[in-house]
LOFILUM-909201 format. One line per 8 residues: number of its first residue (from 1); their letters; for each residue x negated, y negated, z negated of N, C-alpha, C. Coordinates in Angstrom, 2 decimals. Atoms other than C-alpha are relative to their C-alpha. Example, Ala and Ser with C-alpha at 12.3 -4.5 7.8 and 13.67 -1.06 7.14 Angstrom:
residues 2
1> AS> -0.89 1.19 0.00 -12.30 4.50 -7.80 -0.90 -1.20 0.00; 0.82 1.19 0.06 -13.67 1.06 -7.14 0.77 -1.09 -0.73;
//
This chain:
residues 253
1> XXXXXXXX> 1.37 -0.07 -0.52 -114.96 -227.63 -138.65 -0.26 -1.19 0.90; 0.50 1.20 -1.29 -116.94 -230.63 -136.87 0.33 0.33 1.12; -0.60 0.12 -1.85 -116.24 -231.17 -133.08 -1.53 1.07 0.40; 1.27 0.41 -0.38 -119.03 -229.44 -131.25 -0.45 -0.64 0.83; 0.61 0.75 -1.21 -121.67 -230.90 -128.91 0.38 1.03 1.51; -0.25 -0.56 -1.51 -121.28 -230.38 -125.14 -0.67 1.46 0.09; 0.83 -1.27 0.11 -124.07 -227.96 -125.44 -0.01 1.06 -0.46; -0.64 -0.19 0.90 -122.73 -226.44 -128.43 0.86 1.25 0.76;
9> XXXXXXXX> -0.89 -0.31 -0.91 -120.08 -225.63 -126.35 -0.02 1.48 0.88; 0.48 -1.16 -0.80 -121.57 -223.35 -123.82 -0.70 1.08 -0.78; 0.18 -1.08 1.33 -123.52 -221.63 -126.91 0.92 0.90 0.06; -1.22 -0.84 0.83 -120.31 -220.33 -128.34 1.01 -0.01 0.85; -1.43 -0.38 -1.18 -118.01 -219.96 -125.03 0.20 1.46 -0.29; -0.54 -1.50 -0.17 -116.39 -217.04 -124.83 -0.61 1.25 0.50; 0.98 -1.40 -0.76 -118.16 -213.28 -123.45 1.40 0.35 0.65; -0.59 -1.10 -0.12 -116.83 -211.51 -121.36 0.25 1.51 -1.00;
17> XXXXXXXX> -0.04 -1.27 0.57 -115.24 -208.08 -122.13 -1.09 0.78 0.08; 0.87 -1.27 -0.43 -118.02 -206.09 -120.70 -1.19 -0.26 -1.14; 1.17 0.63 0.96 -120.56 -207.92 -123.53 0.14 0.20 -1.33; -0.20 -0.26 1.04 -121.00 -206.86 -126.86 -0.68 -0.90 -1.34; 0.58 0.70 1.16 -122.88 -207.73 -130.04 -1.48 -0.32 0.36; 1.12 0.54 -0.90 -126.65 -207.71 -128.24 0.69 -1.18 1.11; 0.32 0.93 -0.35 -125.19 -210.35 -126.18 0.10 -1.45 -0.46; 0.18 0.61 0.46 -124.22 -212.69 -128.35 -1.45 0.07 -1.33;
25> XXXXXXXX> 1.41 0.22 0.87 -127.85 -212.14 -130.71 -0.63 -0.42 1.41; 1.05 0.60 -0.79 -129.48 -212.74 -127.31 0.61 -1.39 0.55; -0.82 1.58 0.39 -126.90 -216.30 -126.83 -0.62 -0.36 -0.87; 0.33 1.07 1.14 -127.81 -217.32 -129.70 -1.55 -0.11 -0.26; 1.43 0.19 0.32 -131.42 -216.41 -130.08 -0.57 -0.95 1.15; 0.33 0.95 -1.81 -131.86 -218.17 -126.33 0.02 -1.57 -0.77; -0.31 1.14 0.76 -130.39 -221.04 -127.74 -0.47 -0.70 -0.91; 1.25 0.32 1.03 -132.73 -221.76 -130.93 -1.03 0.18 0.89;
33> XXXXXXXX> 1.28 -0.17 -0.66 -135.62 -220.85 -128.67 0.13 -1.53 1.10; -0.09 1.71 -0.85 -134.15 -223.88 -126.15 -0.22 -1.01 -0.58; -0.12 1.48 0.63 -134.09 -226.38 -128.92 1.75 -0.40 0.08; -0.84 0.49 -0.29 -130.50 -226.08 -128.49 1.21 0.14 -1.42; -0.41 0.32 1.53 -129.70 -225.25 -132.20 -1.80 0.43 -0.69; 1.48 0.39 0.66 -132.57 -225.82 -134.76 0.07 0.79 -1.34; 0.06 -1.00 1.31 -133.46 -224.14 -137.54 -0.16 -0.70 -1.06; -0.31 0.61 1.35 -132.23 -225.14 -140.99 1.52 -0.41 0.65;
41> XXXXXXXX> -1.89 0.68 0.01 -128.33 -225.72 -139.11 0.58 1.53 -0.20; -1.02 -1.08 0.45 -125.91 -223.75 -140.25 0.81 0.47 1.06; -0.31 -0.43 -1.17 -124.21 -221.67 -137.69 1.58 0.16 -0.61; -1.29 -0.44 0.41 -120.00 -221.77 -137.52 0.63 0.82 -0.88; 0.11 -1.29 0.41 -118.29 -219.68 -139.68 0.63 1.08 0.84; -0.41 -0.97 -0.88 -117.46 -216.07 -139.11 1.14 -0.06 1.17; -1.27 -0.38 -1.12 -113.88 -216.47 -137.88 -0.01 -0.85 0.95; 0.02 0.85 -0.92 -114.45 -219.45 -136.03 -0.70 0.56 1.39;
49> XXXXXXXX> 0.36 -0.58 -1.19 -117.31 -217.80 -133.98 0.47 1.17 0.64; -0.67 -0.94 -0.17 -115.32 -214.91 -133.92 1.09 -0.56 1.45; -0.97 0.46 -0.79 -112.65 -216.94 -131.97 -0.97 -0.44 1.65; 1.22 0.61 -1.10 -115.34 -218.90 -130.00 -0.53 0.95 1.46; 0.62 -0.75 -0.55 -117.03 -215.79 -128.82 0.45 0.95 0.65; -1.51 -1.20 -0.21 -113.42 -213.58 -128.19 -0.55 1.19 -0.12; 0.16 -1.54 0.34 -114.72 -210.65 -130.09 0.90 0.25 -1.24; -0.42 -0.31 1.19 -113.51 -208.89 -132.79 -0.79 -0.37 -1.30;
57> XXXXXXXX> 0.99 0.29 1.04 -115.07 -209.59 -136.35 -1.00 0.66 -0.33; 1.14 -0.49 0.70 -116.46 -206.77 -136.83 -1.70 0.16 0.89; 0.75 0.06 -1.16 -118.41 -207.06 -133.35 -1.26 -1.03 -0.57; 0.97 1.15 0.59 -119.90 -210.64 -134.76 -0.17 0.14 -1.03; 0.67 -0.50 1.04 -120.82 -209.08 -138.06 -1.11 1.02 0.62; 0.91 -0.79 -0.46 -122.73 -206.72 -136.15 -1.35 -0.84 0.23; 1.31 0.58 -1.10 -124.79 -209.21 -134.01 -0.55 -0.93 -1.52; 0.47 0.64 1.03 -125.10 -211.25 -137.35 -0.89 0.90 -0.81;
65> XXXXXXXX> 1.10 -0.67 0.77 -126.65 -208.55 -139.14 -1.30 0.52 0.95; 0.77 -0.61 -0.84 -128.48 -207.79 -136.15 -1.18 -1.24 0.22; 0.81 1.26 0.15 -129.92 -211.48 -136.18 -0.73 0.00 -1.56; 0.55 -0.50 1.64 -130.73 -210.93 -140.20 -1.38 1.00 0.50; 1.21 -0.69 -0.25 -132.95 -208.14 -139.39 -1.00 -0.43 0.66; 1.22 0.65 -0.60 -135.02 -210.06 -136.95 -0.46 -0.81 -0.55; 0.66 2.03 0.99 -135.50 -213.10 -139.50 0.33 -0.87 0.37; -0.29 1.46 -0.50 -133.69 -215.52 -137.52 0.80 -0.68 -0.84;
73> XXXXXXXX> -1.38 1.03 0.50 -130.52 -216.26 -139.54 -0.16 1.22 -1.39; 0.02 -0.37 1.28 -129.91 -215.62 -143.14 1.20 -0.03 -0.71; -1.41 0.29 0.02 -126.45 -215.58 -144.71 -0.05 -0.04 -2.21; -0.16 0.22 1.54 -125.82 -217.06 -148.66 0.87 0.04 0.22; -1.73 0.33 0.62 -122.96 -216.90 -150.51 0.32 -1.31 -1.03; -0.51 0.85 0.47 -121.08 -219.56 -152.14 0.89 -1.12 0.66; -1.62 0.72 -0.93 -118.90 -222.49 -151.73 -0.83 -1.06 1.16; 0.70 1.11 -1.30 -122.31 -224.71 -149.63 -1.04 1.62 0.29;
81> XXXXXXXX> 1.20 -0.89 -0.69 -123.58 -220.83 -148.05 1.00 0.03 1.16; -0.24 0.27 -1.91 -122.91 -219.67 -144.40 -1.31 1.02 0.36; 1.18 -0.63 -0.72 -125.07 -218.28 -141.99 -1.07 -0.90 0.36; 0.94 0.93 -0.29 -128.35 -220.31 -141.51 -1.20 0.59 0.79; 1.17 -0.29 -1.06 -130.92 -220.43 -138.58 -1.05 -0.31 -1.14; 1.34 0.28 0.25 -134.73 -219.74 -140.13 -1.02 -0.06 0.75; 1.17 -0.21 -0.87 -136.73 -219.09 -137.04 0.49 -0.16 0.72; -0.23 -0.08 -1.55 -136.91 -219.78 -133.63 -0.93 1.26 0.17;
89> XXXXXXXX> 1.07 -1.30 -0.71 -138.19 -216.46 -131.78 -0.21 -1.05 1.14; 1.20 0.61 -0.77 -140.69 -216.99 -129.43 -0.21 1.07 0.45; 0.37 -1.35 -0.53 -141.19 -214.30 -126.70 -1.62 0.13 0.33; 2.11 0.14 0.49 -144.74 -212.98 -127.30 -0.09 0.34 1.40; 0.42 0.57 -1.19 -147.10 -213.31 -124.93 -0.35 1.89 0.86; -0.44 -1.03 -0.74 -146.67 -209.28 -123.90 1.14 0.10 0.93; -0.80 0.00 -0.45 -143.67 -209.85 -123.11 -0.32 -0.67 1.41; 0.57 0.54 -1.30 -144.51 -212.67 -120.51 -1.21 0.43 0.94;
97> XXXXXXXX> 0.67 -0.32 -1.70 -147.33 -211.07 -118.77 1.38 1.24 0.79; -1.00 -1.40 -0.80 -144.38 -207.73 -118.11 0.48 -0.98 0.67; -0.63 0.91 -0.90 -142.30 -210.97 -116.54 -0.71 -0.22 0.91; 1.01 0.21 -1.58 -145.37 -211.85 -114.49 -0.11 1.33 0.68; 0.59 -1.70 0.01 -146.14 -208.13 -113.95 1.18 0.02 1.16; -1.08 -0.90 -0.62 -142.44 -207.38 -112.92 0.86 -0.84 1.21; -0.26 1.00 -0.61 -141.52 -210.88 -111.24 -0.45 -0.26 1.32; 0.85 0.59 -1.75 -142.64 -211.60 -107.06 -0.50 -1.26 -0.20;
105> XXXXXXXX> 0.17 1.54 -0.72 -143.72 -214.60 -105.57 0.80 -0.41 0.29; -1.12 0.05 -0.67 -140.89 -214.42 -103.74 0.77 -0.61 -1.05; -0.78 0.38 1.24 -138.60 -214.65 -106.85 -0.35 -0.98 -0.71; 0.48 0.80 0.87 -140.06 -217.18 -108.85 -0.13 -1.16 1.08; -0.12 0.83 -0.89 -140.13 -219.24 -105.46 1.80 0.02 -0.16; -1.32 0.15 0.02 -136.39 -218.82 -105.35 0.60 -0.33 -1.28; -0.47 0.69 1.08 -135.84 -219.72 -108.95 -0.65 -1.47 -0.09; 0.56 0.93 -0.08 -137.82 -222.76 -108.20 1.25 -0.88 1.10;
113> XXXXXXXX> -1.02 1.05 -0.80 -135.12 -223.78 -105.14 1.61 -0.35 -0.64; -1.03 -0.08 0.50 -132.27 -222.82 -107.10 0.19 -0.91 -1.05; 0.15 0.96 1.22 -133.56 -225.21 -110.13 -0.23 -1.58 1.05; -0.17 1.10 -0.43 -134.06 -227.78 -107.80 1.11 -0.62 0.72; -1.57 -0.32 -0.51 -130.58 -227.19 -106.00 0.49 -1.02 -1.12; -0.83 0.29 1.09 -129.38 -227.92 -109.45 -0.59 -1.31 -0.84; 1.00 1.15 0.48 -131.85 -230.51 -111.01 0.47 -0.98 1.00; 0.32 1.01 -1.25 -131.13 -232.66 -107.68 1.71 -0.66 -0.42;
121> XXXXXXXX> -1.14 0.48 0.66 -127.13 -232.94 -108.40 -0.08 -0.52 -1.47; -0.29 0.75 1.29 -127.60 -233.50 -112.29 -0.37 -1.02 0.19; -0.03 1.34 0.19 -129.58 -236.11 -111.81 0.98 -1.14 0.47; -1.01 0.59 -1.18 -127.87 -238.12 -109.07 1.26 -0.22 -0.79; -1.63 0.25 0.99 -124.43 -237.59 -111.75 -0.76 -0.78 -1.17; 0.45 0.62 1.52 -126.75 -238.54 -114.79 -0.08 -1.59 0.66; 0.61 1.52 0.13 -127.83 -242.27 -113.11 1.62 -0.44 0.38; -1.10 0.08 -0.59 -123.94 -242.07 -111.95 0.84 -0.27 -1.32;
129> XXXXXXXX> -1.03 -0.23 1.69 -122.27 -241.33 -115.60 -0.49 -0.10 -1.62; 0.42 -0.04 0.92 -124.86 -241.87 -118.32 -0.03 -1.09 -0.61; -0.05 1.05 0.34 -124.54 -244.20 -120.65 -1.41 -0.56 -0.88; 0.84 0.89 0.47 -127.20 -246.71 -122.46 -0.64 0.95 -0.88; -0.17 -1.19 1.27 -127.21 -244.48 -125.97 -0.61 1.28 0.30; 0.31 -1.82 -0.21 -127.43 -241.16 -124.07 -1.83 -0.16 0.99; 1.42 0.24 -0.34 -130.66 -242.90 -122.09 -0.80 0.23 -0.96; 1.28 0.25 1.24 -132.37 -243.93 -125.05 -0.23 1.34 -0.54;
137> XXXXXXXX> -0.05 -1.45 0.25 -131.72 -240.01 -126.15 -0.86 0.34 0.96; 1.29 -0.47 -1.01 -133.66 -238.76 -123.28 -1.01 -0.50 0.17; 1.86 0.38 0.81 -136.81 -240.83 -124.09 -0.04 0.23 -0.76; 0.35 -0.58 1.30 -136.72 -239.68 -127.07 -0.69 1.62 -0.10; 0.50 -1.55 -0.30 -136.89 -235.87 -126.00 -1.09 -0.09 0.88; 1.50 -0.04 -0.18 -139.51 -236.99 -123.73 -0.78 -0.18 -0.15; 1.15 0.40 0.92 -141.67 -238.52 -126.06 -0.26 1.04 -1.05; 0.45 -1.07 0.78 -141.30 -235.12 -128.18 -0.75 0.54 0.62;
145> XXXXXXXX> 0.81 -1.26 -0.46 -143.42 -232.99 -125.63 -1.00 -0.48 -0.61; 1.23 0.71 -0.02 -146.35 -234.99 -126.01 -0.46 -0.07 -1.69; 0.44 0.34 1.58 -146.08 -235.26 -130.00 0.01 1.32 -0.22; 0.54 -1.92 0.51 -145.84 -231.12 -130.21 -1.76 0.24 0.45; 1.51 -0.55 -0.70 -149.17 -229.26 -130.08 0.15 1.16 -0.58; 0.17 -1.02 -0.08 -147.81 -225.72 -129.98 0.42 0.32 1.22; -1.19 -0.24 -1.12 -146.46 -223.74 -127.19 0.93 0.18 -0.31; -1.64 -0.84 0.39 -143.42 -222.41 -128.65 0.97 -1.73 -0.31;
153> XXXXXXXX> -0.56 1.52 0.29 -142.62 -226.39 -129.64 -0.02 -0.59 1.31; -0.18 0.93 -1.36 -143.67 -227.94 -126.20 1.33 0.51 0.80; -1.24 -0.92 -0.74 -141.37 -225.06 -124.44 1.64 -0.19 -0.95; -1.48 0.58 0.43 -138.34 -226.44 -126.69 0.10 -1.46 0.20; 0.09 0.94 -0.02 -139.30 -229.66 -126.43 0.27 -0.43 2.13; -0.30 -0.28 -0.93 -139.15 -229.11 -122.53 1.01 0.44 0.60; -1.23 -0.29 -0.61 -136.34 -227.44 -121.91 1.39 -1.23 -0.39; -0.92 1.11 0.57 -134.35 -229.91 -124.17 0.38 -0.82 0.42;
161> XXXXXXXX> 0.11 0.99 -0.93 -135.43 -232.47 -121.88 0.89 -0.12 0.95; -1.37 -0.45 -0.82 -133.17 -230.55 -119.15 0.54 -0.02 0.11; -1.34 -0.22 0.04 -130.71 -229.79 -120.46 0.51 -1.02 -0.47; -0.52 1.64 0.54 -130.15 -233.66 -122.04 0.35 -0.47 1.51; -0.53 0.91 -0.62 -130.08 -234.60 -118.73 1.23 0.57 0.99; -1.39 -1.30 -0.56 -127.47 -231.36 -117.34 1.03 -1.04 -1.49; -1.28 0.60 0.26 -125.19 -233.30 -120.45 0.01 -1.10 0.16; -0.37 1.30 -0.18 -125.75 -236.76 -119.19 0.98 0.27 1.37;
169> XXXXXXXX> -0.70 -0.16 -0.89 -124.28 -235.34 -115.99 0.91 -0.05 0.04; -1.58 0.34 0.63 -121.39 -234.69 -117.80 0.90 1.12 0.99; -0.02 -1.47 -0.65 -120.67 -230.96 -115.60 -0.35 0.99 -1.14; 0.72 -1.49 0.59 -120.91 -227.94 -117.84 -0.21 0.86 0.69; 0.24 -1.38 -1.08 -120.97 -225.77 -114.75 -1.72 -0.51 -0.10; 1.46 0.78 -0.56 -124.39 -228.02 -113.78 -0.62 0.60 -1.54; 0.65 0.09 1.60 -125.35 -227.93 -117.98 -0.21 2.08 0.03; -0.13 -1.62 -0.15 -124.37 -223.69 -117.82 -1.59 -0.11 1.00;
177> XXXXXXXX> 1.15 -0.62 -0.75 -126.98 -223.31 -115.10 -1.51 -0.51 -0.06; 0.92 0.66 -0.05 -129.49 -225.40 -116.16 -0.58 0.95 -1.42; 0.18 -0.96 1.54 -129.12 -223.61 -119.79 -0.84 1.72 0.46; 0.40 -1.17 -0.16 -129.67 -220.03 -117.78 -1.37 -0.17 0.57; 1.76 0.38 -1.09 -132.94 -221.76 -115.79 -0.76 0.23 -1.12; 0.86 0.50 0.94 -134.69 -222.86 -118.85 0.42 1.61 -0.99; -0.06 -0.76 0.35 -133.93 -219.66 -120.42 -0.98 0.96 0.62; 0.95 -1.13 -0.63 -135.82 -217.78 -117.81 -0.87 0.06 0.57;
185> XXXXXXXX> 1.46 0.62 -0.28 -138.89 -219.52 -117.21 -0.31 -0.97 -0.99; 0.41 1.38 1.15 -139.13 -222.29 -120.01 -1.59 0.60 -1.00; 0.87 -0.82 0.72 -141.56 -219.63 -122.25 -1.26 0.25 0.60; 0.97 -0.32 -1.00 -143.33 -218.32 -119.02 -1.09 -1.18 0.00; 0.61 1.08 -0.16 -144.32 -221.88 -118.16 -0.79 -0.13 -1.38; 0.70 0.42 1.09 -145.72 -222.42 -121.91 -0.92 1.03 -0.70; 0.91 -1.03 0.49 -147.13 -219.37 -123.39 -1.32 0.10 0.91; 0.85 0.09 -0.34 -150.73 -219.18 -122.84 -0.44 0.73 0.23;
193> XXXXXXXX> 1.02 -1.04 -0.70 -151.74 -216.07 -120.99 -0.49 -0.17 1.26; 1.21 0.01 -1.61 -153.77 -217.14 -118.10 0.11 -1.44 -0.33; 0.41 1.99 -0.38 -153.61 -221.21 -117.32 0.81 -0.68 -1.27; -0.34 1.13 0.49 -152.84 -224.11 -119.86 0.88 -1.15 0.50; -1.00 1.06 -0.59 -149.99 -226.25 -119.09 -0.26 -1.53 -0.58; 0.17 1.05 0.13 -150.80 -229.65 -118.95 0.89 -0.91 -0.68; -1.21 0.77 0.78 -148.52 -231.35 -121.63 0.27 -1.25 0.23; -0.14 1.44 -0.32 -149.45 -234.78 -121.00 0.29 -0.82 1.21;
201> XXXXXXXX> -0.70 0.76 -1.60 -148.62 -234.88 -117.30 1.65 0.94 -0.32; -1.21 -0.08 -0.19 -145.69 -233.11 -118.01 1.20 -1.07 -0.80; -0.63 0.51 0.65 -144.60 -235.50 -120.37 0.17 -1.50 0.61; -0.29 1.55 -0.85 -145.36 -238.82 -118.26 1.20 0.33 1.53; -1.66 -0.61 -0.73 -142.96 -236.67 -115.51 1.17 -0.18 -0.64; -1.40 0.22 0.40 -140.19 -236.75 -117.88 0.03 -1.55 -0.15; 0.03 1.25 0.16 -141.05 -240.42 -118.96 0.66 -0.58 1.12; -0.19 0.80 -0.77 -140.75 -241.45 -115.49 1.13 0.37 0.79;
209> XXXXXXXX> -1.65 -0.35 -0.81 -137.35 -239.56 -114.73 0.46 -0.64 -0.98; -1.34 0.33 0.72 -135.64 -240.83 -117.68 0.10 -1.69 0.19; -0.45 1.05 -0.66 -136.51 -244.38 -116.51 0.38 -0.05 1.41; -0.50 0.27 -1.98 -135.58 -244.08 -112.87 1.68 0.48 -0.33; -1.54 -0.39 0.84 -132.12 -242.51 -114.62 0.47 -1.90 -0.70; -0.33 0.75 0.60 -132.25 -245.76 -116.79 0.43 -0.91 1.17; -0.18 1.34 -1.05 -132.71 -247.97 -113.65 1.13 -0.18 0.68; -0.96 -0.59 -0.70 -129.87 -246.37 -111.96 -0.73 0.20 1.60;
217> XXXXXXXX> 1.07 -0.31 -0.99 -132.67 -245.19 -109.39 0.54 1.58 0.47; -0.29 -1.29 0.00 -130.95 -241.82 -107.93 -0.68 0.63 0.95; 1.14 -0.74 -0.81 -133.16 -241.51 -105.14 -1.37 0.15 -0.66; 1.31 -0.25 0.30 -136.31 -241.74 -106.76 0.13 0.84 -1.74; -0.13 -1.53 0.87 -135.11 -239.55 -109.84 0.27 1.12 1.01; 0.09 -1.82 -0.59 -134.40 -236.73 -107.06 -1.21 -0.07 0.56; 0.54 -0.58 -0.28 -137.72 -237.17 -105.85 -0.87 0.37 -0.96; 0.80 -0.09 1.46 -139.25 -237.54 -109.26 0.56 1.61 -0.64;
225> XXXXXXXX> -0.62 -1.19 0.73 -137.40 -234.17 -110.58 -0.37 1.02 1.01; 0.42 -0.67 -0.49 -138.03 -232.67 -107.52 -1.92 0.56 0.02; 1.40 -0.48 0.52 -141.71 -232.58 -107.94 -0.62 0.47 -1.02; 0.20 -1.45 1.57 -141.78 -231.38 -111.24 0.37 0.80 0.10; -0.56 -2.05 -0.16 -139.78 -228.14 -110.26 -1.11 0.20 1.00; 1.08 -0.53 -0.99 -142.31 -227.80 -107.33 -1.12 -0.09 -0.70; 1.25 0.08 0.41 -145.41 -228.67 -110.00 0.20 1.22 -0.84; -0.51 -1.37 0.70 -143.68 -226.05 -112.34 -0.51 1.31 1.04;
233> XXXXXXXX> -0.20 -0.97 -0.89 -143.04 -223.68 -109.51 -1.27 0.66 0.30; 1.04 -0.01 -0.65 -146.62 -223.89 -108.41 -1.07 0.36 -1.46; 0.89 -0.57 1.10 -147.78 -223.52 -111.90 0.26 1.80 -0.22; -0.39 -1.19 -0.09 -145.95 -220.12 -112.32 -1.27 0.90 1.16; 0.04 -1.04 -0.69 -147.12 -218.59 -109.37 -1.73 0.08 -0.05; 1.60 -0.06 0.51 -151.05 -219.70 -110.13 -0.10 0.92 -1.11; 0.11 -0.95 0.98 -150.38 -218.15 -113.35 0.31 1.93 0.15; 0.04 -1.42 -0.21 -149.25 -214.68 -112.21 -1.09 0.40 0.95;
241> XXXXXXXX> 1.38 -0.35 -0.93 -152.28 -214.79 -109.69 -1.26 0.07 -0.97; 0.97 -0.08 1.21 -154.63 -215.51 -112.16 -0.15 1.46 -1.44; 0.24 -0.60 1.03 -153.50 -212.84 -114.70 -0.14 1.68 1.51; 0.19 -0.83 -0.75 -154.76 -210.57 -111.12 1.35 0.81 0.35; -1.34 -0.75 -0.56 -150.99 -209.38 -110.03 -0.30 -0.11 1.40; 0.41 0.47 -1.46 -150.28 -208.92 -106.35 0.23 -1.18 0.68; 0.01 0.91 -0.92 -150.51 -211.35 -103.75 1.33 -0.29 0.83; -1.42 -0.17 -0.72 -147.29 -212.16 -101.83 -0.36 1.08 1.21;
249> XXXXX> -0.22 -0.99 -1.89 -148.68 -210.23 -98.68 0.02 1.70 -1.07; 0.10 -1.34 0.58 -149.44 -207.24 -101.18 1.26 -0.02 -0.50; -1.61 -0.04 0.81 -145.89 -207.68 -102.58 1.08 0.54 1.56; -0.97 -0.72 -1.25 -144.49 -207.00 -98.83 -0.31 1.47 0.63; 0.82 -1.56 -0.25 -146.72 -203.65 -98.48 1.17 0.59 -0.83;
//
């Protein structure tokens, strides 16, 4: 089997014991929804992810047929079949108002310091350890937001962005937590129930981190990254105000 990518990597790490076959379908469905496998790649085979994932087989036959039923992955036989991604899910837009619904101010402020906690070290390692190649890669992902015109595409096209620059860092702890961020706001931010996310300023934001990365600029990529988690941050919490939730003072009643 090919090597995998860094990213790859964290995909198909190991579960804990306490984790069953729902958590690898929700791994992996996360993962296609990040842009972090694509649909039309063929997914490891059984025993490999079997090993990968330290379950038993029949555990990852489970979650595989459990991915089948949703339409994501499809499994041929022969000597060029396998399991193959067909869909990215896309959490509908019920889902995200219950997140706004069930989410504070409070909270969504603290996933905002915690992403910038973490956004502030990657970069700072990315203008430290990235090479030429892996630059030109991250303009590339930031010139995808701007060429999508769905949400479910911008919000992969966005997170991608992230997490390219969590593996220029060259940390999988940093890449791991950047993977669980963009997992749990990447959708929020894009799905369109209340405000419109501005694609084209978010996309001259990434433009102008991945050159301040190129320049070897580490102060002005942390303040450049930092203001996009605070323009993010600030978008969120407009958006759960807008779809009429409470107010932070009504959230301390």
């Amino acid at each position: 089997m090919a090597s995998t990518t860094a990213f790859q990597a964290q995909v198909y790490r190991s579960l804990p014991e306490t984790e069953r076959s729902e958590a690898i379908v929700n791994r992996i469905s996360k993962a296609i929804a990040l842009g972090l496998l694509k649909v039309g790649e063929r997914l490891p085979p059984e025993s490999a992810l079997s090993e990968m994932f330290g379950v038993a087989p029949s555990t990852l036959r489970e979650a595989l047929s459990d991915l089948r039923d949703q339409g994501i992955v499809t499994t041929r036989r022969g000597r060029s079949g396998g399991t193959f991604i067909v869909k990215q899910p896309f959490t509908s837009a019920d889902a995200i108002r219950k997140w706004f619904e069930e989410t504070s101010i409070a909270e969504i402020r603290d996933v905002g310091d915690e992403h910038a906690a973490i956004a502030a070290a990657t970069v700072r390692l990315a203008c430290e350890r990235a090479e030429s190649h892996e630059i030109s890669r991250l303009l590339e992902h930031a010139r995808t937001l701007v060429m999508s015109d769905k949400p479910e595409l911008r919000a992969r096209a966005d997170s991608r962005f992230h997490i390219e620059l969590a593996v220029l860092a060259q940390s999988p702890r940093l890449m791991n937590a950047e993977i669980r961020l963009q997992a749990e706001t990447v959708q929020a931010l894009w799905t369109p129930v209340s405000l419109t996310r501005d694609a084209e300023r978010v996309a001259t934001e990434h433009l102008a981190l991945a050159r301040a990365i190129a320049d070897d600029s580490p102060e002005e990529a942390q303040r450049l990254v930092l203001d996009h988690i605070r323009q993010d941050i600030h978008h969120l919490v407009d958006a759960k105000l807008s779809l009429g939730y409470p107010t932070m003072q009504q959230e301390r009643q």
